[in-house]
C-alpha beads as a LAMMPS data file, in Angstrom:
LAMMPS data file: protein, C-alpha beads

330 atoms
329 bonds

1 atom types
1 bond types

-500.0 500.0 xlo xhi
-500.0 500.0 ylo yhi
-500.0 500.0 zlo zhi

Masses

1 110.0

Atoms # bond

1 1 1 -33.563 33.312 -12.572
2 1 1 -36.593 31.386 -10.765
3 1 1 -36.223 29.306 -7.961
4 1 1 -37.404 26.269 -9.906
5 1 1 -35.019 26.409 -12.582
6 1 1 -32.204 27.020 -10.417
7 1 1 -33.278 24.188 -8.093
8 1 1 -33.428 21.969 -11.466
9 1 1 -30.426 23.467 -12.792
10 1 1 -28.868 22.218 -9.469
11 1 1 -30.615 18.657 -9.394
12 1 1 -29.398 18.147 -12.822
13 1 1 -25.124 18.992 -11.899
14 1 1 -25.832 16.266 -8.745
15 1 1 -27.166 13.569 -11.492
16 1 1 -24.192 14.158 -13.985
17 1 1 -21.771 14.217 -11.143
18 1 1 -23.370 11.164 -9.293
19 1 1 -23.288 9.391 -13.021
20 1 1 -19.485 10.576 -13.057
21 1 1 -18.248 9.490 -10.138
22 1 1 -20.182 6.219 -9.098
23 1 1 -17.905 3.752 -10.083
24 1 1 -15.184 4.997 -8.451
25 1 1 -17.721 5.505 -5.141
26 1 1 -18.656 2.183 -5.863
27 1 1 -15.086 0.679 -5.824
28 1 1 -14.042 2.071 -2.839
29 1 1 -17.155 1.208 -0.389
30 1 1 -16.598 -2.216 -1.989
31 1 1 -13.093 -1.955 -0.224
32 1 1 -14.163 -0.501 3.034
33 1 1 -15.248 -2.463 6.229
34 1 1 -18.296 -4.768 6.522
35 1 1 -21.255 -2.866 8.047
36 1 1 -24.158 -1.581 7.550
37 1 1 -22.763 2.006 6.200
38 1 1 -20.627 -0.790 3.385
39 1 1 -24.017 -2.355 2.344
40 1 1 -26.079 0.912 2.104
41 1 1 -23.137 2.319 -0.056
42 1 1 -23.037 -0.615 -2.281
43 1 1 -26.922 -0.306 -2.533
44 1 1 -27.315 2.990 -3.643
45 1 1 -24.082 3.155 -5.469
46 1 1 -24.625 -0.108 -7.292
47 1 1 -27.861 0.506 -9.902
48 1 1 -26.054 4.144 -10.497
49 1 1 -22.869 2.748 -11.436
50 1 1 -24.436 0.345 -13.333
51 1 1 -26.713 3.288 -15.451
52 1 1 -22.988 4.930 -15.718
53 1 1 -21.557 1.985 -16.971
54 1 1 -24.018 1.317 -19.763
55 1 1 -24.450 4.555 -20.629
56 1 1 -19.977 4.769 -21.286
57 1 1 -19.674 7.743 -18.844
58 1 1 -16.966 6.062 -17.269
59 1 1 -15.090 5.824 -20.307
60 1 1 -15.047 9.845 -20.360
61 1 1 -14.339 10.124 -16.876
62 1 1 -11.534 7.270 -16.811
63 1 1 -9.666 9.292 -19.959
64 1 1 -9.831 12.439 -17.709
65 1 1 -8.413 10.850 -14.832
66 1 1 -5.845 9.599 -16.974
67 1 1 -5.119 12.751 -18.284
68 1 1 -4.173 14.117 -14.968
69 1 1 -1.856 11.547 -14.099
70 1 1 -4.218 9.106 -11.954
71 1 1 -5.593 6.004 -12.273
72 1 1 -8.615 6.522 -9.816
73 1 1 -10.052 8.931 -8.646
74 1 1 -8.235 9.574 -4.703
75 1 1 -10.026 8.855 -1.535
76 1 1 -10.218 12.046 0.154
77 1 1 -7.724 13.044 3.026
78 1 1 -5.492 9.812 2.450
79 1 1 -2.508 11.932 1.731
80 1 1 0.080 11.648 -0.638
81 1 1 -0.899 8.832 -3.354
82 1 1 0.684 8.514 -6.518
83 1 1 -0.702 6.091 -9.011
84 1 1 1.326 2.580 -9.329
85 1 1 3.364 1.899 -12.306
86 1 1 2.479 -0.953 -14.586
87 1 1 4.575 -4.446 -13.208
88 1 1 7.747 -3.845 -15.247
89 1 1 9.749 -6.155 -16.996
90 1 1 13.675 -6.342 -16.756
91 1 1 14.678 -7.037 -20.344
92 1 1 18.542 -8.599 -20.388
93 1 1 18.520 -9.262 -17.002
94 1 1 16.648 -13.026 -16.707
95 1 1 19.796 -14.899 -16.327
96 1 1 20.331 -12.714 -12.764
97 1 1 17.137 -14.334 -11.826
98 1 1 16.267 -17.862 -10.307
99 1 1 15.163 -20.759 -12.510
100 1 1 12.388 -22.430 -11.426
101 1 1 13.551 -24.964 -8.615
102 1 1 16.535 -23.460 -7.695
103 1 1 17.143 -22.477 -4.100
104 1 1 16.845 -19.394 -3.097
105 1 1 20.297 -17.032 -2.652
106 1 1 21.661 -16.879 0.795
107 1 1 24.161 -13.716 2.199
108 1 1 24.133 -9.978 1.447
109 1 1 21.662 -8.419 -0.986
110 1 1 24.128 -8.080 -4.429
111 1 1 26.227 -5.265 -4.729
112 1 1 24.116 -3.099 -7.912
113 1 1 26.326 -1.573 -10.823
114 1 1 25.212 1.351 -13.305
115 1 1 24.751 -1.713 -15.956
116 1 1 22.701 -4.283 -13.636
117 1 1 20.772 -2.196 -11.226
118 1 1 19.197 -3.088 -7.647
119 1 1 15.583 -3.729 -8.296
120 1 1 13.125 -2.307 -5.434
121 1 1 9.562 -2.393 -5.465
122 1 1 7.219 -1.017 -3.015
123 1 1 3.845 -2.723 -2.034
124 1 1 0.704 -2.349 -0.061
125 1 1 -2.038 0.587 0.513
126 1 1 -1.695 4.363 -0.183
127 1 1 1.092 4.059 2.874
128 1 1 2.965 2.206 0.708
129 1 1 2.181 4.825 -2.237
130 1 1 3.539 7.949 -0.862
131 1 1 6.254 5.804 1.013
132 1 1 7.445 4.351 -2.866
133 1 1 7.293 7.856 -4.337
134 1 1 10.047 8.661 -1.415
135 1 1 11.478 5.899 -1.422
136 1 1 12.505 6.629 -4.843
137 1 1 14.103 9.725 -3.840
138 1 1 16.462 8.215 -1.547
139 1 1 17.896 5.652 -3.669
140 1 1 20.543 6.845 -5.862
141 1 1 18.483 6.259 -9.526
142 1 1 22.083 5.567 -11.147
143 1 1 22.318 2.259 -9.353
144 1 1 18.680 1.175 -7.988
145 1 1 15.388 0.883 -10.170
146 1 1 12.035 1.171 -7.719
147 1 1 8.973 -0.075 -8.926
148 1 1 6.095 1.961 -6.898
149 1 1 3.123 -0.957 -7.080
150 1 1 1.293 0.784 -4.308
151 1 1 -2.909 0.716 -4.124
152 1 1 -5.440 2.450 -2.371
153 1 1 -8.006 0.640 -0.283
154 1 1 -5.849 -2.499 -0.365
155 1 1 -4.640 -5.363 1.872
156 1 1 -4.493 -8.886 2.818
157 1 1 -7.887 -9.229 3.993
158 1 1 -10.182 -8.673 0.586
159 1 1 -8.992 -10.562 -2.531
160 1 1 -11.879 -10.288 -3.550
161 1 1 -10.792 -6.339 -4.175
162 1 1 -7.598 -6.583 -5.067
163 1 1 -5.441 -9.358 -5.000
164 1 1 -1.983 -8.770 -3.663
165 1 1 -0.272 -12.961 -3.687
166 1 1 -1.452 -12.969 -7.293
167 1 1 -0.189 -9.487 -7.873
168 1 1 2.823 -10.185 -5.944
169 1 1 3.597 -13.208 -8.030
170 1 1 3.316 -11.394 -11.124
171 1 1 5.972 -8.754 -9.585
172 1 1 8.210 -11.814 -8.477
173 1 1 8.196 -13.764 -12.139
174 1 1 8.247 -10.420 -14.227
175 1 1 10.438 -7.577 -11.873
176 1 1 12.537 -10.413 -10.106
177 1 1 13.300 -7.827 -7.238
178 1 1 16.294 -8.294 -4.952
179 1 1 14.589 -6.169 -2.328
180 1 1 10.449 -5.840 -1.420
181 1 1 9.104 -2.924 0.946
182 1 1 5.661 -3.960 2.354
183 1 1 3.316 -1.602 3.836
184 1 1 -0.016 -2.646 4.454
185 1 1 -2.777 -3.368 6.811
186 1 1 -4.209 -0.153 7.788
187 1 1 -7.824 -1.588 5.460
188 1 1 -7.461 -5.453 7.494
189 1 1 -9.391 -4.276 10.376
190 1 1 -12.480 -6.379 8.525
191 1 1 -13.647 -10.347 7.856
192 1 1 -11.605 -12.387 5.793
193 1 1 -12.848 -12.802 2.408
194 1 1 -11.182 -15.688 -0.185
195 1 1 -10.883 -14.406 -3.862
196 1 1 -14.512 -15.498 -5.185
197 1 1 -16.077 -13.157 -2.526
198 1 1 -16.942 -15.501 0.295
199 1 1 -16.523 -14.695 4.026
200 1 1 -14.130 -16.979 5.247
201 1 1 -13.136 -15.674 8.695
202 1 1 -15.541 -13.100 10.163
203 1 1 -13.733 -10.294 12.205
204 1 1 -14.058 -10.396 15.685
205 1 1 -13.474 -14.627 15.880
206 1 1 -10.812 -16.036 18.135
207 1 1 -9.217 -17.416 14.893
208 1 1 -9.278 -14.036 13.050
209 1 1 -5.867 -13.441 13.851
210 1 1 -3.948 -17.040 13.159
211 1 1 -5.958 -16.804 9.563
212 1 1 -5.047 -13.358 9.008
213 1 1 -1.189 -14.456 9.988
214 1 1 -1.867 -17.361 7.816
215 1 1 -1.799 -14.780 5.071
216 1 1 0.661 -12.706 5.841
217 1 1 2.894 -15.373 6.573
218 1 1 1.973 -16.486 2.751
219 1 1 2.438 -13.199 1.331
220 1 1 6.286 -13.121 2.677
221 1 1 6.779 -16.492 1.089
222 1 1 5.571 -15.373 -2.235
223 1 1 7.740 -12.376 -2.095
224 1 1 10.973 -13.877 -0.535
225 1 1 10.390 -16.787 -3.292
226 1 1 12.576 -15.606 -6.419
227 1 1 15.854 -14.582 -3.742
228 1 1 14.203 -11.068 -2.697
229 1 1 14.706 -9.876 0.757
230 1 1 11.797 -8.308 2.141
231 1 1 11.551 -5.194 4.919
232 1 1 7.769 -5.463 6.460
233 1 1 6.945 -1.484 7.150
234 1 1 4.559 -1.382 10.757
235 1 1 1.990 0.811 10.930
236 1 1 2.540 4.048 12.202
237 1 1 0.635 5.485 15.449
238 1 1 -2.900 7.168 14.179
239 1 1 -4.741 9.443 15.606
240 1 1 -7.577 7.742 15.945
241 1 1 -7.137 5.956 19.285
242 1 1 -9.966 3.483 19.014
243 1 1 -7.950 1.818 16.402
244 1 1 -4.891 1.658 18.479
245 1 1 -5.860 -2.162 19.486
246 1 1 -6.305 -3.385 16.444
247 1 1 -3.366 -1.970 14.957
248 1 1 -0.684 -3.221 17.553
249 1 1 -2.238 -6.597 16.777
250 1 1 -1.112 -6.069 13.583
251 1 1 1.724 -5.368 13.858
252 1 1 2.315 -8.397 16.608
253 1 1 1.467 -10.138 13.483
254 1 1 3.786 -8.920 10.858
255 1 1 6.909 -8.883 13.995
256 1 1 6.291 -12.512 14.940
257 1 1 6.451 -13.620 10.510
258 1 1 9.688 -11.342 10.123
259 1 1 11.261 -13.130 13.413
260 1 1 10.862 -16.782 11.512
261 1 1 11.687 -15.847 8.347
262 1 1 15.189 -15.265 7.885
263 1 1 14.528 -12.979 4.874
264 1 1 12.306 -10.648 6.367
265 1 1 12.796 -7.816 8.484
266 1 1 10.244 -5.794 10.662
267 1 1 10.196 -1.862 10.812
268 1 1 8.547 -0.949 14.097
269 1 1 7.309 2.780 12.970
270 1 1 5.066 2.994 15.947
271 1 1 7.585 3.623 18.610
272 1 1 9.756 5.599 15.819
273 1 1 6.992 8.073 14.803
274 1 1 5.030 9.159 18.226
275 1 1 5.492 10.477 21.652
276 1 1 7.923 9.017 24.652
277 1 1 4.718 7.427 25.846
278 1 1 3.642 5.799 22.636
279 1 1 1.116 8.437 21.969
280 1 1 -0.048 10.598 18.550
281 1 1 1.976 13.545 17.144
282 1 1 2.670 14.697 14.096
283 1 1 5.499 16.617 14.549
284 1 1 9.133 15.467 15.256
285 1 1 11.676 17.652 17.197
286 1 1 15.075 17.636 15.439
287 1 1 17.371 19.693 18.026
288 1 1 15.808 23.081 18.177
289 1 1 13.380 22.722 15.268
290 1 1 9.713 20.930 14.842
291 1 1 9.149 19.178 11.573
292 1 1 5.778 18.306 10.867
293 1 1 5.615 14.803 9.731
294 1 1 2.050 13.872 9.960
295 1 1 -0.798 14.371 6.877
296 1 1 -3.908 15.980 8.615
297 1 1 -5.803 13.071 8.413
298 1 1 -3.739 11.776 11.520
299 1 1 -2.884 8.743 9.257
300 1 1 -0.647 9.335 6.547
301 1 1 2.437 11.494 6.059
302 1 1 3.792 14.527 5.180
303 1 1 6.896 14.810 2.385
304 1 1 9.212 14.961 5.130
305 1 1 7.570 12.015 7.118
306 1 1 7.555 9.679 3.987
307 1 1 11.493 10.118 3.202
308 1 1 12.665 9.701 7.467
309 1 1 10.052 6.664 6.600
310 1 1 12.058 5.416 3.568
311 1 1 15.448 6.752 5.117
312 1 1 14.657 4.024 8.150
313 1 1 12.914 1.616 5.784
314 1 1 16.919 1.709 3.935
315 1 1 18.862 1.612 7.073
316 1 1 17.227 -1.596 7.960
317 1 1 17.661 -3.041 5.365
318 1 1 21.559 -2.310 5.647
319 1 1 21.642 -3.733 8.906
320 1 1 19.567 -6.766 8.112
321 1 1 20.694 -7.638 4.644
322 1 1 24.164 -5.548 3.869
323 1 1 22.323 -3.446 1.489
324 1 1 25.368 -1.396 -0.014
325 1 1 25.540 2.371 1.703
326 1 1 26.577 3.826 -1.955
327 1 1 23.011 2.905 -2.992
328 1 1 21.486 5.674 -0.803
329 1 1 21.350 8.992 -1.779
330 1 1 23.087 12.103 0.516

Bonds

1 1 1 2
2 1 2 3
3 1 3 4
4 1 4 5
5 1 5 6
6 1 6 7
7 1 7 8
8 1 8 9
9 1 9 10
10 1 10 11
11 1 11 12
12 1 12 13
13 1 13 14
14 1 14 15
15 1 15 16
16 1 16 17
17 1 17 18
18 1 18 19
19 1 19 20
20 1 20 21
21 1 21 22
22 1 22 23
23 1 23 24
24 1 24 25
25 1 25 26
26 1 26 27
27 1 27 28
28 1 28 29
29 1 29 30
30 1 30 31
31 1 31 32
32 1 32 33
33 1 33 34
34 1 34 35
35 1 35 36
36 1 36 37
37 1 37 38
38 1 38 39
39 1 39 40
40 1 40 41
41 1 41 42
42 1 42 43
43 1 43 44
44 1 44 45
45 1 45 46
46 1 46 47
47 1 47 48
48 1 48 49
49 1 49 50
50 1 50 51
51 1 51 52
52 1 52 53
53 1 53 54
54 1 54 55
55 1 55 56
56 1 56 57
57 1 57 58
58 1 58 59
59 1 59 60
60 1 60 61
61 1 61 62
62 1 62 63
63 1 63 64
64 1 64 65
65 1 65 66
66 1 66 67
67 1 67 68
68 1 68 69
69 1 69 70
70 1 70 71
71 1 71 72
72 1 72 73
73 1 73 74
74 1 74 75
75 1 75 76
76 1 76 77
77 1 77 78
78 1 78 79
79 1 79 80
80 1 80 81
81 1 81 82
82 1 82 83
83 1 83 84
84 1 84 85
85 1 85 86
86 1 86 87
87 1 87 88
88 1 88 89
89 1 89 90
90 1 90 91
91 1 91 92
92 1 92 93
93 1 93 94
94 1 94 95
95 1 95 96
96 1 96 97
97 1 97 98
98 1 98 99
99 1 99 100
100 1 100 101
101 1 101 102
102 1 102 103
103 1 103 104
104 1 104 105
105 1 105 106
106 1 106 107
107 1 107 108
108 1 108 109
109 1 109 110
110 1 110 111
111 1 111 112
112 1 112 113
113 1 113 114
114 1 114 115
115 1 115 116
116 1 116 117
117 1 117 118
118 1 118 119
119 1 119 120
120 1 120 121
121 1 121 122
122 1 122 123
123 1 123 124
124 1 124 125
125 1 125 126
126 1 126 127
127 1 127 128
128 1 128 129
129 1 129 130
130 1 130 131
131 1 131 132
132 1 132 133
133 1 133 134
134 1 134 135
135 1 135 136
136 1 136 137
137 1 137 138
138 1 138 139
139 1 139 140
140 1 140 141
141 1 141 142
142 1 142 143
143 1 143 144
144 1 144 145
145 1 145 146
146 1 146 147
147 1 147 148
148 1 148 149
149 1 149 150
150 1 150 151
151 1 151 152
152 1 152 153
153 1 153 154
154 1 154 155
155 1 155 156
156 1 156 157
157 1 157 158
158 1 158 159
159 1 159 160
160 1 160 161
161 1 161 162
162 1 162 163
163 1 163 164
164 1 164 165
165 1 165 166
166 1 166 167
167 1 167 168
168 1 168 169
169 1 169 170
170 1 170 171
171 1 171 172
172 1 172 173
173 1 173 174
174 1 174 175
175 1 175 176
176 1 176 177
177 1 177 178
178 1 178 179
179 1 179 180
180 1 180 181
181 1 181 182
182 1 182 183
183 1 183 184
184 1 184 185
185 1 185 186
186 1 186 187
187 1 187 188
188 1 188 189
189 1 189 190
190 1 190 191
191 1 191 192
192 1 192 193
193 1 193 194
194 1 194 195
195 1 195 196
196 1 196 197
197 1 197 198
198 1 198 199
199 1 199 200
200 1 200 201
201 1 201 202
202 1 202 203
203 1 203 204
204 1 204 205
205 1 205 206
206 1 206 207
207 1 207 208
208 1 208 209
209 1 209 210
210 1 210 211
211 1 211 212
212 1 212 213
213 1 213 214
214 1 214 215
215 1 215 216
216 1 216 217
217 1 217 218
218 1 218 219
219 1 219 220
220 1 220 221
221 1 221 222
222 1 222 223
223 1 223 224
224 1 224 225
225 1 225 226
226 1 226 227
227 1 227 228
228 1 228 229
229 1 229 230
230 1 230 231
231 1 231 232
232 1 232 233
233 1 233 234
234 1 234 235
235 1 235 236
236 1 236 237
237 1 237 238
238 1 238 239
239 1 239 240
240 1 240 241
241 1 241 242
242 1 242 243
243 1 243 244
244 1 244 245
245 1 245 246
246 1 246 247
247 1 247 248
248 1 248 249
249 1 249 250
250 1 250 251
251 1 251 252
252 1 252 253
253 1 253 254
254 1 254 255
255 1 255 256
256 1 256 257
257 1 257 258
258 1 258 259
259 1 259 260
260 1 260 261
261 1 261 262
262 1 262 263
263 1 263 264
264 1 264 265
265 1 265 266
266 1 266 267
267 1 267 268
268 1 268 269
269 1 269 270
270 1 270 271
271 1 271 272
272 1 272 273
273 1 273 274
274 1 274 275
275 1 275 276
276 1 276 277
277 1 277 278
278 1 278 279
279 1 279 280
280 1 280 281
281 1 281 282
282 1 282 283
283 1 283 284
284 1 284 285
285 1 285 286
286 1 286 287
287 1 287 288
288 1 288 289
289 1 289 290
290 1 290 291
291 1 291 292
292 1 292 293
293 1 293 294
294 1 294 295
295 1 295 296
296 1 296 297
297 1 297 298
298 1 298 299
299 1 299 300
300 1 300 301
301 1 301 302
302 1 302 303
303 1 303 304
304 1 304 305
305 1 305 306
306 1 306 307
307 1 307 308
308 1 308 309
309 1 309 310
310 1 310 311
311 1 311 312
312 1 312 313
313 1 313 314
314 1 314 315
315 1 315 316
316 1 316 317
317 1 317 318
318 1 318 319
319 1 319 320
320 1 320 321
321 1 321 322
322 1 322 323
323 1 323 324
324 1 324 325
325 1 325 326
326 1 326 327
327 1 327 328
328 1 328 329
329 1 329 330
């Protein structure tokens, strides 16, 4: 064949697979950290998206990706992501649930039968997606129900993206969970935005981090507000050291909430998942074998790394709450 008409040939794949995939490009550089790379993204990725939108070539490629068992299109190297379930409802069990106005139950989470089962549910970023799809594993499905509600390229800092109080209100009033499992901030490294779009706290500001605890603190209030207890997940160690700061911040943040809340509990995965020093690794020594538990993005985990994850996520939750042992799978 000619050059030319392979070179078109080739030009012509690279339209129809730009047309394809823009809106999900578009979606996630909409989620990713202000900057100049963010607002040449959006620029580019905007009129396309737009052509593909008119044109119904998402509507093909949305039915595909449906087809396969996702809901978008994965960022790549984020690991193990499952897509979230719908917010379920619990049909027969409304009267287990708080009216309006009542206060809140004190004590022990309640003791689950085979006929009114613990309700779990699982929130934050992809962290929180692979950790749900383990955490679902370890609870014995005969006596706990686990709602996996978590989503990519998500956090506290972007409403404007995805909103997680409104979401998590809507998991409150419909699930009525008597435990939640947070695990997010990894995408809050970035300016605070309200839900119309706005810039309300630019990263980098000395009050960055009392707003962004502002939200968290929020956040827990929504989620503790029906009687659930709720077991904040830290962020593990990355790789990447440059983010180390940042992160610890974070999870300074999320430590100092769960300490004045009495129904929230902090997981500190840093100092479970790296080195005696505090450092990276993504393997664990267990006696006289190493078990990689790192995904090799240096962020994420491995199948073995999500289930210690949810296995410590539980055991917390027993200490903290009385979370019945017969609940956890062997």
């Amino acid at each position: 064949m000619p050059a030319g008409r392979v070179l078109l040939a080739m030009l012509i794949c690279l339209g129809l697979w730009t047309l394809l995939v823009s809106p999900s490009l578009k979606r996630s550089a909409e989620a990713s950290p202000e900057g100049t790379r963010r607002s040449v993204s959006l620029a580019v990725l905007g009129p396309v998206s737009a052509i593909s939108e008119a044109l119904r070539v998402s509507v093909v490629t949305d039915a595909v990706v449906r087809a396969l068992g996702r809901e978008d299109p994965e960022v790549p190297g984020i690991g193990i992501v499952e897509p979230p379930e719908p917010i379920p409802t619990v049909p027969g069990d409304a009267a287990e649930g708080p009216n309006q106005g009542d206060p809140k139950p004190t004590g022990p989470i309640r003791v689950p039968t085979s006929r009114k089962k613990l309700r779990v549910v699982v929130v934050g970023d992809s962290l929180a997606s692979g950790l749900g799809t383990y955490l679902e594993r370890v609870m014995k499905p005969s006596l706990v129900r686990v709602s996996r509600q978590g989503q990519i390229s998500t956090g506290l800092s972007r409403p404007d993206y995805f909103n997680w109080p409104a979401t998590m209100r809507l998991i409150v009033d419909r699930f009525k969970p008597d435990l939640v499992v947070v695990m997010l901030g990894e995408n809050d490294s970035q300016s605070l935005r309200s839900p119309q779009g706005p810039i309300t706290m630019p990263i980098g500001t000395f009050d960055w981090a009392d707003a962004y605890e502002e939200r968290v603190r929020d956040f827990a209030h929504i989620a503790t507000s029906g009687g659930s207890r709720v077991v904040w997940v830290g962020l593990p160690v990355i790789r990447d050291q440059a983010r180390w700061e940042i992160l610890k911040r974070l999870n300074g943040i999320y430590d100092d909430v769960a300490a004045d809340e009495a129904d929230v509990a902090f997981l500190d995965t840093w100092g479970r998942f790296s080195t005696p020093s505090g450092g990276y690794t993504a393997y664990l020594h267990d006696g006289n074998k190493v078990i990689e538990i790192r995904s090799p993005d240096g962020l994420h985990f491995t199948p073995t790394g999500y289930e210690l994850l949810a296995r410590a996520a539980m055991e917390l939750a027993m200490q903290e709450f009385q979370l019945a042992d017969k609940t956890i799978a062997d």
